[in-house]
PDB file of N, CA, C, O and CB in Angstrom:
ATOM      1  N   UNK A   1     156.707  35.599  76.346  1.00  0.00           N
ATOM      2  CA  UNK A   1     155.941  36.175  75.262  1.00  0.00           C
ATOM      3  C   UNK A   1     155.243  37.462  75.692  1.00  0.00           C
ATOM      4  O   UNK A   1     155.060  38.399  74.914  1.00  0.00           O
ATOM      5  CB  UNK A   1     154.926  35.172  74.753  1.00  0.00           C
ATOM      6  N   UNK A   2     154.783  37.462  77.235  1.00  0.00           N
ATOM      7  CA  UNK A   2     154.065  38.755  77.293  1.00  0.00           C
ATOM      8  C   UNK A   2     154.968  39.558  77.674  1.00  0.00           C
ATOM      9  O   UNK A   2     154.443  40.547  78.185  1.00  0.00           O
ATOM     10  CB  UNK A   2     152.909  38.865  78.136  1.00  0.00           C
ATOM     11  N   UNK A   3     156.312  39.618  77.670  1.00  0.00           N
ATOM     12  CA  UNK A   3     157.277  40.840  77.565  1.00  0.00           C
ATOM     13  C   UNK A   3     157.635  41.082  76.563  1.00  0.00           C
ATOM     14  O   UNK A   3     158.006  42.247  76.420  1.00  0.00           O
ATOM     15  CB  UNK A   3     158.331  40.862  78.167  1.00  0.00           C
ATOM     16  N   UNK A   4     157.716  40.262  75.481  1.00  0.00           N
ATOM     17  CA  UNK A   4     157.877  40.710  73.888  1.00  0.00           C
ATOM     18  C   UNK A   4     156.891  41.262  73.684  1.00  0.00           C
ATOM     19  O   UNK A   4     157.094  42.174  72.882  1.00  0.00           O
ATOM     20  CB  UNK A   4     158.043  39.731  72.784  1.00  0.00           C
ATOM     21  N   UNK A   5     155.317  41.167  74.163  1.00  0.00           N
ATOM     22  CA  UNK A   5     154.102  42.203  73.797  1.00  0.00           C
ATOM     23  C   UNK A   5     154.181  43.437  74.414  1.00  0.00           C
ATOM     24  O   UNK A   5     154.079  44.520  73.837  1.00  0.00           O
ATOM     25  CB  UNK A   5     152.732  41.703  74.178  1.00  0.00           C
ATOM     26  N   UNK A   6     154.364  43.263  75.590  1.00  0.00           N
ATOM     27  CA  UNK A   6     154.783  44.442  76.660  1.00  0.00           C
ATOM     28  C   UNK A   6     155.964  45.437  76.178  1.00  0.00           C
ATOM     29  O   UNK A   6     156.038  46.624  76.497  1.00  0.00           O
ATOM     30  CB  UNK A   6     155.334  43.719  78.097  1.00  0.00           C
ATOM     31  N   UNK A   7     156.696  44.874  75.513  1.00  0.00           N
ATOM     32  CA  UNK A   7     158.005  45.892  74.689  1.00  0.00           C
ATOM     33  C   UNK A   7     157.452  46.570  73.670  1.00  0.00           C
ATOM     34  O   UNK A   7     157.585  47.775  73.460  1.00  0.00           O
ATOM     35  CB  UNK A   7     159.326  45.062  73.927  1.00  0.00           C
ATOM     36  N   UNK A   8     156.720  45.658  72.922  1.00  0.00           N
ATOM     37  CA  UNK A   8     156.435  46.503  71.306  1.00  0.00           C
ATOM     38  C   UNK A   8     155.479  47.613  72.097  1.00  0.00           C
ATOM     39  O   UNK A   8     155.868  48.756  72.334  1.00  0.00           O
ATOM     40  CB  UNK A   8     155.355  45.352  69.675  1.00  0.00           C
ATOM     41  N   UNK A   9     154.601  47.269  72.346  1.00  0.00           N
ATOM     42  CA  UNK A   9     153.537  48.254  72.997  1.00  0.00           C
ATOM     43  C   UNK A   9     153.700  49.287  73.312  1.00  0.00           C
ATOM     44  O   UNK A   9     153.094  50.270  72.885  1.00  0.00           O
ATOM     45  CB  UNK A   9     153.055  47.996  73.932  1.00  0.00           C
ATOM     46  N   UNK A  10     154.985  49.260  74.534  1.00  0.00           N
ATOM     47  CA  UNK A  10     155.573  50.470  74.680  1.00  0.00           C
ATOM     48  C   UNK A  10     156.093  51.496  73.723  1.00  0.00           C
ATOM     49  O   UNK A  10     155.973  52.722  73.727  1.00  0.00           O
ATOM     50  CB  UNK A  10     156.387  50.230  75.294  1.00  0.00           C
ATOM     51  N   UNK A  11     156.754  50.606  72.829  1.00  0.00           N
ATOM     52  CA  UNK A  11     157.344  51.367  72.001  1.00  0.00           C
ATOM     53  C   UNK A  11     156.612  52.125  70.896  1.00  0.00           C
ATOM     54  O   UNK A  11     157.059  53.036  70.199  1.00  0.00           O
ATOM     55  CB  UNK A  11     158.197  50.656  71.543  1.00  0.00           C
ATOM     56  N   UNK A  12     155.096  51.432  70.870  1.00  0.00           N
ATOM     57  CA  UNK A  12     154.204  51.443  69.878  1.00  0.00           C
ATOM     58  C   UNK A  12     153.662  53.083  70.188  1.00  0.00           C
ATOM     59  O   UNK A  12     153.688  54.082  69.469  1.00  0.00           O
ATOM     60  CB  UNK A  12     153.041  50.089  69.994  1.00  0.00           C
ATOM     61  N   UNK A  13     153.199  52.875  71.506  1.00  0.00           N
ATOM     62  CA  UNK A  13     153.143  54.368  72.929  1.00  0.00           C
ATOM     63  C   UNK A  13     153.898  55.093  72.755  1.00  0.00           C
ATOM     64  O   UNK A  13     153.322  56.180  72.702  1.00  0.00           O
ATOM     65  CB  UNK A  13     153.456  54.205  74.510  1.00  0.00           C
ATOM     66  N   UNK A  14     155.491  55.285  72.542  1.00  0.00           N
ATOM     67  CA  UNK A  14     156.347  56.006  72.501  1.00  0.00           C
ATOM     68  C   UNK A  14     156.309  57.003  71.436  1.00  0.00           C
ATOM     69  O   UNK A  14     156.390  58.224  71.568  1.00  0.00           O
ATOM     70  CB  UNK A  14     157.277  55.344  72.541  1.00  0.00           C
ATOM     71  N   UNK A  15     156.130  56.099  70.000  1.00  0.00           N
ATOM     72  CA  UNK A  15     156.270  56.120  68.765  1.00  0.00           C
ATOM     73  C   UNK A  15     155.222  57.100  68.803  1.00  0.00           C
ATOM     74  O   UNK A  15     155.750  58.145  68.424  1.00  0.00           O
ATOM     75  CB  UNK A  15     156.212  54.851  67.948  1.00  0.00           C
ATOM     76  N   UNK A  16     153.774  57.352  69.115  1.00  0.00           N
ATOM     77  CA  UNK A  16     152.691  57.958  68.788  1.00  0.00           C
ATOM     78  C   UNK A  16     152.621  59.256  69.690  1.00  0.00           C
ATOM     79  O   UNK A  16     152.251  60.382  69.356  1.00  0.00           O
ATOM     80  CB  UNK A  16     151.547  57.017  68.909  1.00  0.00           C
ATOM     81  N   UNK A  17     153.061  58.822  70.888  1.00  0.00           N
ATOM     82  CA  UNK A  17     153.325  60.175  72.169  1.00  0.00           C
ATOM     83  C   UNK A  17     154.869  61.326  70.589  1.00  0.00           C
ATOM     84  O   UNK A  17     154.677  62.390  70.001  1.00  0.00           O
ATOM     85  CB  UNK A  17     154.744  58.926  74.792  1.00  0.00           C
ATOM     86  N   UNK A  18     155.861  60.569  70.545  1.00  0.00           N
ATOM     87  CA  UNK A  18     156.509  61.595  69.860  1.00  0.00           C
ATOM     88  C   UNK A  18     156.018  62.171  68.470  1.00  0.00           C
ATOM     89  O   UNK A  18     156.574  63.082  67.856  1.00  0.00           O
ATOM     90  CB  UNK A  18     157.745  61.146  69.711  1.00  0.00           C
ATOM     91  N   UNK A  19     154.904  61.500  68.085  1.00  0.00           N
ATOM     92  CA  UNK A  19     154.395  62.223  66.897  1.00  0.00           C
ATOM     93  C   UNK A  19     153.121  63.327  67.081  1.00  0.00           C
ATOM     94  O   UNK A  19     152.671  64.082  66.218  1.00  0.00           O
ATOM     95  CB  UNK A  19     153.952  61.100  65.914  1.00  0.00           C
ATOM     96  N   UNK A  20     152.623  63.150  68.699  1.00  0.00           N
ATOM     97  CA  UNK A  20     152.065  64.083  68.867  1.00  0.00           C
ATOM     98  C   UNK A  20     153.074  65.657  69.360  1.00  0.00           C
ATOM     99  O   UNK A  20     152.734  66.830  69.202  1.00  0.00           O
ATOM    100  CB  UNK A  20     151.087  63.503  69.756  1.00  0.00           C
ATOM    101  N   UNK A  21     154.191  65.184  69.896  1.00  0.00           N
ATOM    102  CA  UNK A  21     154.571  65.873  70.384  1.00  0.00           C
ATOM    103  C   UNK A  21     155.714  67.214  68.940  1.00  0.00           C
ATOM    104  O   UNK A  21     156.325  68.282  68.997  1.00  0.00           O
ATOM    105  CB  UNK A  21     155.129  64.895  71.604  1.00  0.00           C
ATOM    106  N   UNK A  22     155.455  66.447  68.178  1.00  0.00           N
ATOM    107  CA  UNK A  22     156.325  66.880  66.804  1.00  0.00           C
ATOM    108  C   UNK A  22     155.145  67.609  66.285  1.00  0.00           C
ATOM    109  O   UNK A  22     155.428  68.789  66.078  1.00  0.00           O
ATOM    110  CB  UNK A  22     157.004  65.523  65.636  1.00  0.00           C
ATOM    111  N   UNK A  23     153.822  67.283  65.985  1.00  0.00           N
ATOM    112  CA  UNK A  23     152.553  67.743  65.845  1.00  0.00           C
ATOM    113  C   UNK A  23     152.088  69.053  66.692  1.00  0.00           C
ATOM    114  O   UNK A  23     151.347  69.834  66.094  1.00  0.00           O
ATOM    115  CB  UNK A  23     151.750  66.631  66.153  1.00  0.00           C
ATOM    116  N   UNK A  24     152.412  69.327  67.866  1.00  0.00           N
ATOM    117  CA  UNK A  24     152.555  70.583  68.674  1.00  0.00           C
ATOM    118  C   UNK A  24     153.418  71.153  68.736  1.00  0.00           C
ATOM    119  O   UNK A  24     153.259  72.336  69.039  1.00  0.00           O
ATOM    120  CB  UNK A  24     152.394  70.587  69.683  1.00  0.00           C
ATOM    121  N   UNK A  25     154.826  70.647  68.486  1.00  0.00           N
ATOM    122  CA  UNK A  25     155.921  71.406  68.114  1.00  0.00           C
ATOM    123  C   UNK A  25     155.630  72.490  66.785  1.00  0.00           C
ATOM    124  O   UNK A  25     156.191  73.583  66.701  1.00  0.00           O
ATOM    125  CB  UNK A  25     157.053  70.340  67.802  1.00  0.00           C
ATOM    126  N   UNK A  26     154.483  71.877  65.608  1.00  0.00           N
ATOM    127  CA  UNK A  26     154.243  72.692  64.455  1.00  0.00           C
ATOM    128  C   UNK A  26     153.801  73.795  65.029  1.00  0.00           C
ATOM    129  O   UNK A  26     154.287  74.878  64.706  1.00  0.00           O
ATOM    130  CB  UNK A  26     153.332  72.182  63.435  1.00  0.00           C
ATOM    131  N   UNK A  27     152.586  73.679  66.182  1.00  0.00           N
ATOM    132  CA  UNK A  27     151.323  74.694  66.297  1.00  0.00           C
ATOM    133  C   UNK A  27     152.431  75.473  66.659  1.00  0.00           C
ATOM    134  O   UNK A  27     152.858  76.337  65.894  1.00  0.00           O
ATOM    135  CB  UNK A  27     149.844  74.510  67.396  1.00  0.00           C
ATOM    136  N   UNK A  28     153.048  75.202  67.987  1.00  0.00           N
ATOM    137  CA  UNK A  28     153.901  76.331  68.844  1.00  0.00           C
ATOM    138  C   UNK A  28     154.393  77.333  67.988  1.00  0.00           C
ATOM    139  O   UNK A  28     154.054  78.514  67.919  1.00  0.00           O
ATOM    140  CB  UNK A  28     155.184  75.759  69.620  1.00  0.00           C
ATOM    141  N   UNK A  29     155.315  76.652  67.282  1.00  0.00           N
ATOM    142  CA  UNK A  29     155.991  77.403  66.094  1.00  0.00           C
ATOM    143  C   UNK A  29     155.056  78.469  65.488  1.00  0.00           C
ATOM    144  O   UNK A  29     155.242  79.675  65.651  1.00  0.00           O
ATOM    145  CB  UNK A  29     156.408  76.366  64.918  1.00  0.00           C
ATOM    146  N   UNK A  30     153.862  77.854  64.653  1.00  0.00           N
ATOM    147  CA  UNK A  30     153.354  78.471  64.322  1.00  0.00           C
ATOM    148  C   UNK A  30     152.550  80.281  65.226  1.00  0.00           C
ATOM    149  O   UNK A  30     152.418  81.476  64.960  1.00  0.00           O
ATOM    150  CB  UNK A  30     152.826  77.421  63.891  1.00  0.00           C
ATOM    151  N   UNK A  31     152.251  79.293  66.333  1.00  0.00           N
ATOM    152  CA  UNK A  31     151.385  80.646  67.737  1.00  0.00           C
ATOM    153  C   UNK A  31     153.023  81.481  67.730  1.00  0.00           C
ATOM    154  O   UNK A  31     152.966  82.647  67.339  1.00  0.00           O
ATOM    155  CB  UNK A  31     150.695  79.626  70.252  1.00  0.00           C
ATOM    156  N   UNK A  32     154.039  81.107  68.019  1.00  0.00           N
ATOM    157  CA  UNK A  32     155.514  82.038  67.658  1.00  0.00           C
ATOM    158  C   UNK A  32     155.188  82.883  67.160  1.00  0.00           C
ATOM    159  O   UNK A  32     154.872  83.873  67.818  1.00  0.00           O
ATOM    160  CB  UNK A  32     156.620  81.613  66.819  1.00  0.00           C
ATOM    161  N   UNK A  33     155.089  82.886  65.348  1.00  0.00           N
ATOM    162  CA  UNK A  33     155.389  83.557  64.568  1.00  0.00           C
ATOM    163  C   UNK A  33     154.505  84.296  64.799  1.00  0.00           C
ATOM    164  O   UNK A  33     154.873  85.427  65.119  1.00  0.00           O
ATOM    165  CB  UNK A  33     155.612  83.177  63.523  1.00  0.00           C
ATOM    166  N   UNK A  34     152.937  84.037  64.755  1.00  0.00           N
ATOM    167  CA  UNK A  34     152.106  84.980  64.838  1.00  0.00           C
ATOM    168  C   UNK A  34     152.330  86.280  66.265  1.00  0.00           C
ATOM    169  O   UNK A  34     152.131  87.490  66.153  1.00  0.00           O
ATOM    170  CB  UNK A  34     150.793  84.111  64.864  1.00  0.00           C
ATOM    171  N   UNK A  35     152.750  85.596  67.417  1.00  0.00           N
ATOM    172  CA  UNK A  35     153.169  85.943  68.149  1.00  0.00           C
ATOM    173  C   UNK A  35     154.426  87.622  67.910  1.00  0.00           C
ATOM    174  O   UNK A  35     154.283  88.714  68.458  1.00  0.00           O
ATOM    175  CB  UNK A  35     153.492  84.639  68.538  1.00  0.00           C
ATOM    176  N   UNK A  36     155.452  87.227  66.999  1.00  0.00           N
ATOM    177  CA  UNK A  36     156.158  87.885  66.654  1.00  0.00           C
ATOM    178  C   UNK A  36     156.007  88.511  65.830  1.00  0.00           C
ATOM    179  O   UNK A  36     156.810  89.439  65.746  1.00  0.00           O
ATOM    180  CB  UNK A  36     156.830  87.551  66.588  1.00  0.00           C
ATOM    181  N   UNK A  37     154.936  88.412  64.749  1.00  0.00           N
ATOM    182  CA  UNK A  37     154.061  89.182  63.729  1.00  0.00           C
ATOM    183  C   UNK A  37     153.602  90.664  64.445  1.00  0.00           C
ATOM    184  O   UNK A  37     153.922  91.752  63.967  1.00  0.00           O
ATOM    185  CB  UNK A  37     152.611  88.179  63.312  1.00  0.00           C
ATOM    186  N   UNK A  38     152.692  90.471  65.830  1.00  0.00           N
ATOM    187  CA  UNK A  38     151.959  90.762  66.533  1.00  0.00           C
ATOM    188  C   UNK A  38     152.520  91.638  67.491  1.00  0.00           C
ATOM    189  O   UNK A  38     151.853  92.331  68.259  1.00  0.00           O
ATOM    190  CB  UNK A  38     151.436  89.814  66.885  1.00  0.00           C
ATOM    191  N   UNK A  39     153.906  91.595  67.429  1.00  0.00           N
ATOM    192  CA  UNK A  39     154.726  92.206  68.763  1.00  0.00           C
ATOM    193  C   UNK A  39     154.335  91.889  70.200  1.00  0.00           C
ATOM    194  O   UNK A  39     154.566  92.694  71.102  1.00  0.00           O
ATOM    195  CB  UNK A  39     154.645  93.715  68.756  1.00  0.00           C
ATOM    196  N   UNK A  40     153.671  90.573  70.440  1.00  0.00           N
ATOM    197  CA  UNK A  40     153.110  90.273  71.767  1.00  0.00           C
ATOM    198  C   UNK A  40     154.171  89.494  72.771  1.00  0.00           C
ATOM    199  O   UNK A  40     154.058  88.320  73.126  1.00  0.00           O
ATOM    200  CB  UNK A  40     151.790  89.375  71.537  1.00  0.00           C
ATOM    201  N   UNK A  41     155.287  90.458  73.172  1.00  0.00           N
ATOM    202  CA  UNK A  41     155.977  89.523  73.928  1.00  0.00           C
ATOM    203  C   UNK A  41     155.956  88.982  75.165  1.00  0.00           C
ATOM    204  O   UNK A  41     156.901  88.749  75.918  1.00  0.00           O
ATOM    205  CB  UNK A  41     156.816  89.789  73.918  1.00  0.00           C
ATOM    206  N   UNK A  42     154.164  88.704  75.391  1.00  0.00           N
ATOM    207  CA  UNK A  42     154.040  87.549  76.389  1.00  0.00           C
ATOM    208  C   UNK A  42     153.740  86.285  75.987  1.00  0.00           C
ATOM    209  O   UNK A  42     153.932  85.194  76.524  1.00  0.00           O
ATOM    210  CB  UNK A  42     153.126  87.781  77.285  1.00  0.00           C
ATOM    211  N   UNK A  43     153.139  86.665  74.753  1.00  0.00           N
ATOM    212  CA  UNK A  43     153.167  85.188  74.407  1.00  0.00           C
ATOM    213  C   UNK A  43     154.158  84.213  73.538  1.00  0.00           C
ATOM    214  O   UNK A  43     154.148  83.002  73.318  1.00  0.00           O
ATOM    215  CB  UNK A  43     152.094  85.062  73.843  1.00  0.00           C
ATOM    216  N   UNK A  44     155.329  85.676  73.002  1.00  0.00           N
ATOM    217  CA  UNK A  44     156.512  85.406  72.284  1.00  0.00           C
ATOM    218  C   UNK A  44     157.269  84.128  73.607  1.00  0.00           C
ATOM    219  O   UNK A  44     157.682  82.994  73.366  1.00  0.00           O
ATOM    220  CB  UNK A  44     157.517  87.172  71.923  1.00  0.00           C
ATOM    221  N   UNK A  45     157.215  85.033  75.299  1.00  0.00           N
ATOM    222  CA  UNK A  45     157.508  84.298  76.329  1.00  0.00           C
ATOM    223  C   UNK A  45     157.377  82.721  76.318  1.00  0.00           C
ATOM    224  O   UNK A  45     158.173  81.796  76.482  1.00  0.00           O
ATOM    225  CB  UNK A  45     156.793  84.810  77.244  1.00  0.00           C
ATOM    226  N   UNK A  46     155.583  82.856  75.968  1.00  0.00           N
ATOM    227  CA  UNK A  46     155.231  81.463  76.988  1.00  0.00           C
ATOM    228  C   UNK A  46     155.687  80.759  75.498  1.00  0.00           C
ATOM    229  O   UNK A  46     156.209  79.685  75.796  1.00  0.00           O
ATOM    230  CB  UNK A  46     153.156  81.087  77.858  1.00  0.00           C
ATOM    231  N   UNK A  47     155.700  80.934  73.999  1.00  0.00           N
ATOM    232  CA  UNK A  47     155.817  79.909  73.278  1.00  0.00           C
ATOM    233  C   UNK A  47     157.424  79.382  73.319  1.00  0.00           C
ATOM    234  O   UNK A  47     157.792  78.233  73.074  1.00  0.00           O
ATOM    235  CB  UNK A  47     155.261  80.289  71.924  1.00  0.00           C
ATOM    236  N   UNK A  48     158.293  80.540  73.700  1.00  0.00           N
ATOM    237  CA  UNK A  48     159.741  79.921  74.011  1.00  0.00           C
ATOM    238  C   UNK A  48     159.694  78.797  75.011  1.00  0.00           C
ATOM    239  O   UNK A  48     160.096  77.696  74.636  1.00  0.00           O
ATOM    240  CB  UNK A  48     160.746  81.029  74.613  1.00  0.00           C
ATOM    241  N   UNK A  49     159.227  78.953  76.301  1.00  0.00           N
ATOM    242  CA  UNK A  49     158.943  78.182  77.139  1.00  0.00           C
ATOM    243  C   UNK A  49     158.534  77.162  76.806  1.00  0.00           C
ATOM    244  O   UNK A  49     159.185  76.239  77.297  1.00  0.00           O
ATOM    245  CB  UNK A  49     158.356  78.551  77.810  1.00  0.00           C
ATOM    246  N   UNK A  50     157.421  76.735  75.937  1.00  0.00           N
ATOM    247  CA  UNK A  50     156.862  75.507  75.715  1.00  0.00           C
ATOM    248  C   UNK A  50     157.795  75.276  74.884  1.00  0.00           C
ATOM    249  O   UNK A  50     158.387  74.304  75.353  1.00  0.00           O
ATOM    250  CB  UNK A  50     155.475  75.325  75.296  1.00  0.00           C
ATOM    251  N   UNK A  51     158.274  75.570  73.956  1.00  0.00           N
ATOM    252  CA  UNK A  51     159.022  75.368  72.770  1.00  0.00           C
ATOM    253  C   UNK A  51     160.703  74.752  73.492  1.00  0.00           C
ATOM    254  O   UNK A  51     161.199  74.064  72.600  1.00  0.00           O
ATOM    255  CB  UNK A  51     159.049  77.063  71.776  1.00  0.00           C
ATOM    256  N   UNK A  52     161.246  74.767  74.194  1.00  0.00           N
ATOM    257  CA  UNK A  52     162.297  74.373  74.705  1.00  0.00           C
ATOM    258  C   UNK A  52     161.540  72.951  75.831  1.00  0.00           C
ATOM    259  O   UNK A  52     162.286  71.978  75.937  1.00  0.00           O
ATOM    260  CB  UNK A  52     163.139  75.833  75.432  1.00  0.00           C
ATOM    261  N   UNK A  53     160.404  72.874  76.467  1.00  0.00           N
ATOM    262  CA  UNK A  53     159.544  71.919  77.030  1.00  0.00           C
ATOM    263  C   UNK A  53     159.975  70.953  75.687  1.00  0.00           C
ATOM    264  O   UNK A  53     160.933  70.192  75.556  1.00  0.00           O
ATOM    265  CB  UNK A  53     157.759  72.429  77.351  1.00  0.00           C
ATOM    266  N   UNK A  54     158.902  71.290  74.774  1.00  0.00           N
ATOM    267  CA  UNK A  54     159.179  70.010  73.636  1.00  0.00           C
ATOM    268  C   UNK A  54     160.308  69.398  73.727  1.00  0.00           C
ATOM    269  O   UNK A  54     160.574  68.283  74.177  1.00  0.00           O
ATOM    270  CB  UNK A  54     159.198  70.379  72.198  1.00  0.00           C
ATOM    271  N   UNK A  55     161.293  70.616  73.031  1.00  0.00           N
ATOM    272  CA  UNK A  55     162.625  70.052  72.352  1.00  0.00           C
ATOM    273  C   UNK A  55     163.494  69.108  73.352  1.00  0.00           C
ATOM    274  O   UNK A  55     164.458  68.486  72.905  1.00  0.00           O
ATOM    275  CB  UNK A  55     163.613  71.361  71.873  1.00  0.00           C
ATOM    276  N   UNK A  56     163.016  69.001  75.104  1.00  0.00           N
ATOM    277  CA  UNK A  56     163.726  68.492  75.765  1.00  0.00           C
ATOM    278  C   UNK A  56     162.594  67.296  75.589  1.00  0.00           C
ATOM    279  O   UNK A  56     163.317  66.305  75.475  1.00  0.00           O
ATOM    280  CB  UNK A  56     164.228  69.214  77.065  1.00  0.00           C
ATOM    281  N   UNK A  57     161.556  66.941  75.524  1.00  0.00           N
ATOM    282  CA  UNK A  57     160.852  65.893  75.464  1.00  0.00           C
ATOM    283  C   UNK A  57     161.493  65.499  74.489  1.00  0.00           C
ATOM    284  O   UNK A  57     162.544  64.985  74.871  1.00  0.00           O
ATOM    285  CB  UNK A  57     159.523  65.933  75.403  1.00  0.00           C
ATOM    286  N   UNK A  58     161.354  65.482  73.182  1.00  0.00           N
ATOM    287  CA  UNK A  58     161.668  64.901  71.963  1.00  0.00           C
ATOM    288  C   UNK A  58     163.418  64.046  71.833  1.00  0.00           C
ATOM    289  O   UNK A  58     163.841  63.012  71.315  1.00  0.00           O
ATOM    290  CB  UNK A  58     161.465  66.253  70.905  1.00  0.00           C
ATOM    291  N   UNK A  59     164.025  65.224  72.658  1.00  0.00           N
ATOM    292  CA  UNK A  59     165.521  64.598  73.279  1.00  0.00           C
ATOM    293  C   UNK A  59     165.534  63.353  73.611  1.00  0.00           C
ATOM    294  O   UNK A  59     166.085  62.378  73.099  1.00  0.00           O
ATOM    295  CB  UNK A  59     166.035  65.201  74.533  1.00  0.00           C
ATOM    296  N   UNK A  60     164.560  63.538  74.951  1.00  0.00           N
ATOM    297  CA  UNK A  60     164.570  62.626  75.970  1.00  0.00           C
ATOM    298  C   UNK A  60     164.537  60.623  75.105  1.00  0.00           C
ATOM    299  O   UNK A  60     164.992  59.510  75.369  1.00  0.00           O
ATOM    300  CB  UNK A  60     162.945  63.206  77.047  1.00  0.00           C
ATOM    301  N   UNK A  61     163.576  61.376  73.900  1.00  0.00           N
ATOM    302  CA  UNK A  61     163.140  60.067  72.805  1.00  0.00           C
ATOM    303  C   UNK A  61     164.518  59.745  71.863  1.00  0.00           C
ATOM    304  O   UNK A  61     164.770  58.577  71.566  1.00  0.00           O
ATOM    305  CB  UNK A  61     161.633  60.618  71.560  1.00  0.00           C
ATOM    306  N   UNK A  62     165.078  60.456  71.576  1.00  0.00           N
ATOM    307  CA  UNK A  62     166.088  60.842  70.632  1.00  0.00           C
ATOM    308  C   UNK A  62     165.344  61.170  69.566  1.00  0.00           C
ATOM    309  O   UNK A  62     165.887  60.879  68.500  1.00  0.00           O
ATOM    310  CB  UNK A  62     167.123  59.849  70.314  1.00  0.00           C
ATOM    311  N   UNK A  63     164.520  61.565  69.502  1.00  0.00           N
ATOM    312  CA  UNK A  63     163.568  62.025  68.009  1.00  0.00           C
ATOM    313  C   UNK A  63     163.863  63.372  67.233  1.00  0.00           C
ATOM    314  O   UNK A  63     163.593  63.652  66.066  1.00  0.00           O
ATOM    315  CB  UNK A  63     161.904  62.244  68.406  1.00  0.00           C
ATOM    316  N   UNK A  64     164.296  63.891  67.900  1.00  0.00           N
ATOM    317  CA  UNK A  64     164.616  65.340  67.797  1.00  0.00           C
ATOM    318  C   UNK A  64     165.558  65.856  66.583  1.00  0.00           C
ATOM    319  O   UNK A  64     166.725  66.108  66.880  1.00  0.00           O
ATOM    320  CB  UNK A  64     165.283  65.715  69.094  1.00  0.00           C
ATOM    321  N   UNK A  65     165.082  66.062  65.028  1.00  0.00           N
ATOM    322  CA  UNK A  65     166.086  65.577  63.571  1.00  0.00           C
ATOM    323  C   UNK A  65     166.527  66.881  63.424  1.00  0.00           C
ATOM    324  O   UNK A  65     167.303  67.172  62.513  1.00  0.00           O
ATOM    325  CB  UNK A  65     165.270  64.883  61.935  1.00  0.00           C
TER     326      UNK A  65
END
């Protein structure tokens, strides 16, 4: 029984880690555009960077639609 609790849990963890991570996927996007609004291509840089970070996290979940 405490590995059937120990499973959901995890998954419960999983479930909420990828909705934060879909939740910062918005901002990024968003710091992007402004980014590219702005002609600032250092931070055009670092949001690609994080922005490919996510998309391999979200993979890793299969969450990624």
């Amino acid at each position: 029984m405490k590995q059937v609790v120990h499973i959901i849990r995890k998954a419960e963890i999983e479930r909420e880690y990828v909705n934060l991570l879909q939740l910062e996927l918005d901002y990024e996007l968003a710091t992007l555009y402004d980014a590219v609004q702005e002609n600032d291509t250092k931070q055009i840089g670092k949001s690609k960077k994080r922005l490919t970070e996510i998309h391999g996290e979200l993979e890793t979940f299969n969450a990624f639609a």
